[in-house]
VOGU-3710 file (C-alpha; in Angstrom, 3 decimals, decimal comma):
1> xxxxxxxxxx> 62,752/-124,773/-137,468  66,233/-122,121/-136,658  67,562/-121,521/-140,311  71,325/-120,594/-140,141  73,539/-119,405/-142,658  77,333/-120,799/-142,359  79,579/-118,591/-144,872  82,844/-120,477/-145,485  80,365/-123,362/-144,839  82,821/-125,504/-146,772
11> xxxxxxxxxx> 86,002/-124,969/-144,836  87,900/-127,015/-142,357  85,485/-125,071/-139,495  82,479/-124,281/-141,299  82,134/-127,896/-142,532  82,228/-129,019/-138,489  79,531/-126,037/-137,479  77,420/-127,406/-140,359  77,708/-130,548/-138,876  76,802/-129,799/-135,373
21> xxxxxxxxxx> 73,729/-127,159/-136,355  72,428/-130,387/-138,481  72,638/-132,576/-135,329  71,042/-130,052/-133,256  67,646/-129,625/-136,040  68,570/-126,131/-137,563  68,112/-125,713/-141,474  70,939/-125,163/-142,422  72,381/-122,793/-145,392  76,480/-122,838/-146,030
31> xxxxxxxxxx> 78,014/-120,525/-148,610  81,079/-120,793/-149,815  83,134/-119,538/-153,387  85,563/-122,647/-152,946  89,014/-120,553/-153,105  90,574/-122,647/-150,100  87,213/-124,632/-149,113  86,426/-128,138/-150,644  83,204/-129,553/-151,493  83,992/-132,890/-150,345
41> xxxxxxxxxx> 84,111/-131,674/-146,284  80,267/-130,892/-146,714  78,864/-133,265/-149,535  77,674/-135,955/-147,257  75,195/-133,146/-146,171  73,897/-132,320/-150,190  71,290/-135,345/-149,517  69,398/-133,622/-146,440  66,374/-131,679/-146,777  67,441/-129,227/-144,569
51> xxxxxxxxxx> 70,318/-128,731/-145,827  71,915/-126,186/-148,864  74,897/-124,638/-149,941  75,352/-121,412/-152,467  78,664/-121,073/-154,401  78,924/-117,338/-153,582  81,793/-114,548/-152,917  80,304/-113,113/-149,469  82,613/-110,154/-150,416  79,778/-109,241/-152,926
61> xxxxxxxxxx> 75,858/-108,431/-152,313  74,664/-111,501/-150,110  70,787/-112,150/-150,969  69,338/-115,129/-148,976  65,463/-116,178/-149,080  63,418/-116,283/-146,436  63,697/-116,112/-142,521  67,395/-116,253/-141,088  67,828/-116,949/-137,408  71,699/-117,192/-137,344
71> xxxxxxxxxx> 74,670/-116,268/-139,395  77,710/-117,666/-138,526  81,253/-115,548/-140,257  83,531/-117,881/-141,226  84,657/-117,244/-144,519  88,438/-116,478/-144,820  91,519/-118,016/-145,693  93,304/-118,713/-142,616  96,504/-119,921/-143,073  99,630/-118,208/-144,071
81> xxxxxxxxxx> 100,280/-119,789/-147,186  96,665/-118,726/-148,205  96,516/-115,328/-146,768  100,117/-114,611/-148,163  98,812/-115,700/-151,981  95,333/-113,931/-151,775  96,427/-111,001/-149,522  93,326/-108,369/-150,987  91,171/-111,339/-150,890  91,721/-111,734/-147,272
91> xxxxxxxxxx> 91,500/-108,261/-146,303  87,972/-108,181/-148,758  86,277/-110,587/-146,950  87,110/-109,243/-143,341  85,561/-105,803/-144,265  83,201/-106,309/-147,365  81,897/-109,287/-145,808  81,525/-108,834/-142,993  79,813/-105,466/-143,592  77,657/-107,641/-146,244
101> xxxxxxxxxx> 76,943/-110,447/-143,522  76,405/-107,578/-140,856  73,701/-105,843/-143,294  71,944/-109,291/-143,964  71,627/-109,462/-140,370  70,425/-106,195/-139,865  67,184/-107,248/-142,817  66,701/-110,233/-141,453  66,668/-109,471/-137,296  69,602/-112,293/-137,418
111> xxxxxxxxxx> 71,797/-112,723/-134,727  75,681/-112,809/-136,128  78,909/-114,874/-134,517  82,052/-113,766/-136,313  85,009/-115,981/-136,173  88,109/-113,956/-135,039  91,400/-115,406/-134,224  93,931/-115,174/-131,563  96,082/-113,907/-134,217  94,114/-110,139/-133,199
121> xxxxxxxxxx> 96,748/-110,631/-130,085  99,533/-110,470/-132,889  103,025/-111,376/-131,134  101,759/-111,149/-127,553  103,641/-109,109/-125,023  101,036/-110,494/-122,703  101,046/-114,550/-121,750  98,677/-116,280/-121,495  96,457/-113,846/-123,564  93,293/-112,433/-122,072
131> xxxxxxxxxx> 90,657/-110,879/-123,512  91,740/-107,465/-122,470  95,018/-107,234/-124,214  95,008/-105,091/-127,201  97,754/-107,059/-129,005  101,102/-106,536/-130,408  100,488/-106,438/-134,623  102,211/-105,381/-137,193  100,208/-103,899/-139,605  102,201/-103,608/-142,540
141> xxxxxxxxxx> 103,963/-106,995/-141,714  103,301/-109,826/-144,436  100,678/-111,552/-141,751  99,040/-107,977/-141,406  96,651/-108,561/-144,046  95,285/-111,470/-142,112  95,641/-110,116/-138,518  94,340/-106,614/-139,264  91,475/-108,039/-141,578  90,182/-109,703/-138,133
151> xxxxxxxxxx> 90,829/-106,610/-136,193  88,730/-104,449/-138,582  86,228/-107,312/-138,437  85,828/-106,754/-134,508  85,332/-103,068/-134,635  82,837/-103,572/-137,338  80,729/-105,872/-135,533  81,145/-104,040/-132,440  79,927/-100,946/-134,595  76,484/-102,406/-135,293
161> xxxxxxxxxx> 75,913/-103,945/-132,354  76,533/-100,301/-130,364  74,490/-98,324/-132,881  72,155/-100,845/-134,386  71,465/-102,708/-131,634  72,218/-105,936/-133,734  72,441/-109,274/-131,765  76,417/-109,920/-132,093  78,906/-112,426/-131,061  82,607/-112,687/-130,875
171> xxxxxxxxxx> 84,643/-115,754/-130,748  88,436/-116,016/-130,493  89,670/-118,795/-131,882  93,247/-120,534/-131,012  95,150/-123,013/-133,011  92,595/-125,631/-133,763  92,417/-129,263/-135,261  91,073/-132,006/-136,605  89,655/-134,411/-139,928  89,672/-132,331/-142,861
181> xxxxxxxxxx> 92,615/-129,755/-141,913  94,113/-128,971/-145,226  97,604/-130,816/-144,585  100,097/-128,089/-146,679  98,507/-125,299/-145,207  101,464/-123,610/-143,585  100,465/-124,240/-140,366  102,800/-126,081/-137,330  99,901/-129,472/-137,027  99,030/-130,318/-140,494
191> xxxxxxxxxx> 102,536/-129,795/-142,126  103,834/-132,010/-139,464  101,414/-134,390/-139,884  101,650/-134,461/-143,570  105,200/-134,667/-143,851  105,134/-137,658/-141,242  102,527/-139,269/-143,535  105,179/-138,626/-146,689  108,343/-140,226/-144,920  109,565/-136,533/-144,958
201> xxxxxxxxxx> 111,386/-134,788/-141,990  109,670/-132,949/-139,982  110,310/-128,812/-140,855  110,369/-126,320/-137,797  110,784/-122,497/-137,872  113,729/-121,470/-135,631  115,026/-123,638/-132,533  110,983/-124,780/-132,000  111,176/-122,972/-128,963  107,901/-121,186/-129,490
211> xxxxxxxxxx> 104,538/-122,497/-128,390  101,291/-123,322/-129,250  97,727/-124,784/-127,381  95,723/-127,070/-129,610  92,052/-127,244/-129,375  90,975/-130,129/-131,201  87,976/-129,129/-133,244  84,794/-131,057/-131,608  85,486/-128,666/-128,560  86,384/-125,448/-130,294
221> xxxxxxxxxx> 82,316/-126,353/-131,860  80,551/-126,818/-128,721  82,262/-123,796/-127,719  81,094/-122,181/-130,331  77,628/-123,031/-129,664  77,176/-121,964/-126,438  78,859/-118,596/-127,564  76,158/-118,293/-129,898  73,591/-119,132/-128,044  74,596/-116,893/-124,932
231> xxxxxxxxxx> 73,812/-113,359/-124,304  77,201/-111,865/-123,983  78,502/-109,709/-126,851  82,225/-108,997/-125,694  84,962/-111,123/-127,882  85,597/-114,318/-125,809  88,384/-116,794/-126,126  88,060/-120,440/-126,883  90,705/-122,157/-127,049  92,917/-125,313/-125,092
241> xxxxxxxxxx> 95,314/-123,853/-122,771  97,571/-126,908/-122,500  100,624/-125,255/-124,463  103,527/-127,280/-125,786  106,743/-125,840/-127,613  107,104/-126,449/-131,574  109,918/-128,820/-131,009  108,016/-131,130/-128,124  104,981/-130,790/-129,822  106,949/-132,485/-133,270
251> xxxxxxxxxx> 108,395/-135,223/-131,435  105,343/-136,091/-130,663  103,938/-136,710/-134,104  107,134/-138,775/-134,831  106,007/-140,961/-131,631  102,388/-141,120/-132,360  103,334/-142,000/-135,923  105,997/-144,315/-135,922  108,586/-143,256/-138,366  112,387/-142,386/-138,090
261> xxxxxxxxxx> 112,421/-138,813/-139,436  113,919/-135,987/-137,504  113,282/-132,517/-136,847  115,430/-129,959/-138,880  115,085/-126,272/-138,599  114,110/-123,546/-141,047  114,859/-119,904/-140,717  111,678/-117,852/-138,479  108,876/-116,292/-140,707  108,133/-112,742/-139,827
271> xxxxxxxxxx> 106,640/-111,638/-136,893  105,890/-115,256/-135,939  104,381/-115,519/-132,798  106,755/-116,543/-130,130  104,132/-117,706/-127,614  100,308/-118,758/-127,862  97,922/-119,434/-125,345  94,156/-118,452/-124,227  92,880/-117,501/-120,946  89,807/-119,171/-121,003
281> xxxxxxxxxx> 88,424/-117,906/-117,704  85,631/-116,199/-119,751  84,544/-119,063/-121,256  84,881/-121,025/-118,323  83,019/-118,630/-116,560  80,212/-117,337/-118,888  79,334/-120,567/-121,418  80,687/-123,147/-118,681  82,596/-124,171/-121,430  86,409/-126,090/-121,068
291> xxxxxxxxxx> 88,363/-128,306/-123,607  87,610/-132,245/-122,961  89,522/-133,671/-125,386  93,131/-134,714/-124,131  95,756/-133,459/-126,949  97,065/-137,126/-127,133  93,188/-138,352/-128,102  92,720/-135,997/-130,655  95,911/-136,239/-132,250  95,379/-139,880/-132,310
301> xxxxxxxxxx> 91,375/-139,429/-134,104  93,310/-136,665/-136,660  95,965/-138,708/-137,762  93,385/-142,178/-138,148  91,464/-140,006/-140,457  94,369/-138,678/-142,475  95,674/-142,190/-142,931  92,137/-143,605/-143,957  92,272/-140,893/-147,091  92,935/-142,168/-150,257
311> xxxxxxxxxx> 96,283/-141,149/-151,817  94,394/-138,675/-154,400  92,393/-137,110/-151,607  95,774/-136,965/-149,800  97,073/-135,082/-152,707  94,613/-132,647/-153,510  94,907/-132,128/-149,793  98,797/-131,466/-149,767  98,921/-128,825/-152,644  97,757/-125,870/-153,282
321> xxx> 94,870/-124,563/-155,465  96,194/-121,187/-157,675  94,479/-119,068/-157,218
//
C-alpha cells in the first residue's frame, strides 16, 4: 500500500486530497498545527485504519515513521485575512517547510507536489496567465509575504530537484471552491456567500470590475492527481478558465440565493489583482486534464452544503481564530 503524507491535511484543500488518496487505497498521513485548519473537515476519516493525522508545525523538524511514497505541501494560510495576521508564519512555512518537507523527501526517496498559487503571477501584466510569465509582485506589498513565500517555495523545490535529483511537482493553483471553504476568509466566494447566508449586502472591492475563474474543488483534486502522478516537473497551472468580473460574479450569488441584498462597494486592497485567469493548455496537454464542473453546478453543491451547517458550525466558520 502508497503511504502519503498531506501537510495542512486539515485545510479546506488538504481535507479534499485526503479524501481522494483514501478513495484511491493510499495510507494516508495528514499533518496539520490547526492555526487556520479545522479538525472537523477530516474527522470522518479518524475511524479508518489507514488513516492518521499528527498535530505538528511543519515549520519545525518533520519526523515520520516508516516508508513514505508521497508528500503532498499544503500547509499555509491562504487567504488575506490569514496571511495579513500571521505574516512570519506564512513566510515560515513557505521556506522552513518546505525545506523540512523537501529533506523528508530526500530520506525517504519520496516524491513531493507543492501547492503554489497563481498569486506567484502577482498583478499580471500578462492575460490569461501562462506558465511562462514571471509575474508582476510586489515584494514588500502587504500580500508579499504570501506571494513571495510561494515564489521562494518554487525555487526551492526546483533547487532539489536540479541538484538532488528529487522527484518534484509543481501545481498552480487558481481561485478554488467548495464544502468546507472557511466563509470570512477574505476571499471574493466565501464572503459573498456568507454574507448572502447572513441577510447582509454583498461587499465588493472597487467598481467589481476585476475578474476571477473558479475551479470548483473536485476538479482542482483530480487535477492534482494526475500532476502527481505524471512525470513532468515544470510548475503547471490548474485552474477553470471561465472568468467572470467581481460584480457579475455577485449577482449571481444574490440569484442563486434568493435574497434582496445589493452590492455596495468598498475601497481596493493593495495590489489587488485586477485580472485572473489560467492558461491551462499544459494541463490540457500533459495530464489530459480540463475543468468539468459548470460554475453554476458547483456553486449550487457549495451553497447546499453551507446551508445544511448548523448555525454554530456556521459561526465558528465566519470568525476568526486569534492567533
Amino acid at each position: 500500500m502508497k503511504r502519503i503524507l498531506i501537510t495542512g491535511g486539515a485545510g479546506f484543500l488538504g481535507s479534499h486530497l485526503c479524501d481522494r488518496f483514501i478513495k484511491e487505497g493510499y495510507h494516508v498521513i495528514a499533518m496539520d498545527n490547526l492555526i487556520t485548519g479545522d479538525l472537523k473537515n477530516i474527522e470522518h476519516l479518524f475511524k479508518l485504519e489507514h488513516f492518521e493525522f499528527y498535530h505538528h508545525d511543519v515549520s519545525k523538524f518533520i519526523h515520520v515513521p516508516g516508508e513514505l511514497d508521497y508528500i503532498l505541501h499544503f500547509a499555509s494560510p491562504a487567504s488575506p485575512i490569514d496571511y495579513l495576521k500571521i505574516p512570519i508564519q506564512t513566510l515560515k512555512v513557505g521556506s522552513l517547510g518546505i525545506h523540512n518537507c523537501l529533506g523528508l523527501a530526500r530520506v525517504k526517496h519520496a516524491r513531493v507536489l507543492i501547492a503554489s498559487t497563481s498569486e506567484v503571477y502577482g498583478d499580471p501584466n500578462v492575460h490569461p496567465q501562462p506558465e511562462e510569465y514571471w509575474g508582476n509582485v510586489n515584494p514588500v506589498g502587504p500580500r508579499g509575504v504570501y506571494d513571495e513565500a510561494k515564489r521562494f517555495q518554487e525555487a526551492m523545490t526546483m533547487a532539489y530537484h536540479t541538484y538532488h535529483g528529487l522527484e518534484t511537482r509543481i501545481v498552480r493553483i487558481f481561485n478554488t471552491y467548495g464544502p468546507r471553504m472557511r466563509l470570512n476568509d477574505g476571499r471574493v466566494l466565501p464572503a459573498f456567500i456568507g454574507q448572502a447566508l447572513r441577510g447582509e449586502d454583498l461587499t465588493m472591492f472597487g467598481d467589481g470590475s476585476q475578474t476571477r475563474a473558479f475551479c470548483y474543488v473536485d476538479d482542482l483534486v483530480e487535477g492534482i492527481y494526475r500532476l502527481l502522478l505524471s512525470d513532468y516537473a515544470q510548475p503547471v497551472n490548474i485552474g477553470n478558465p471561465d472568468e467572470i468580473t467581481i460584480k457579475e460574479f455577485g449577482e449571481e450569488i444574490i440569484k442563486l440565493t434568493g435574497t434582496s441584498q445589493k452590492l455596495i462597494s468598498l475601497p481596493l486592497p493593495t495590489d489587488d489583482p485586477k485580472q485572473r485567469k489560467p492558461d491551462i493548455t499544459k494541463a490540457k496537454a500533459l495530464l489530459g486534464w480540463e475543468p468539468k464542473v459548470t460554475r453554476a453546478e458547483g456553486l449550487k453543491i457549495t451553497y447546499e452544503y453551507f446551508k445544511s451547517l448548523s448555525p454554530e458550525d456556521l459561526h465558528r466558520m465566519a470568525h476568526h481564530k486569534e492567533f
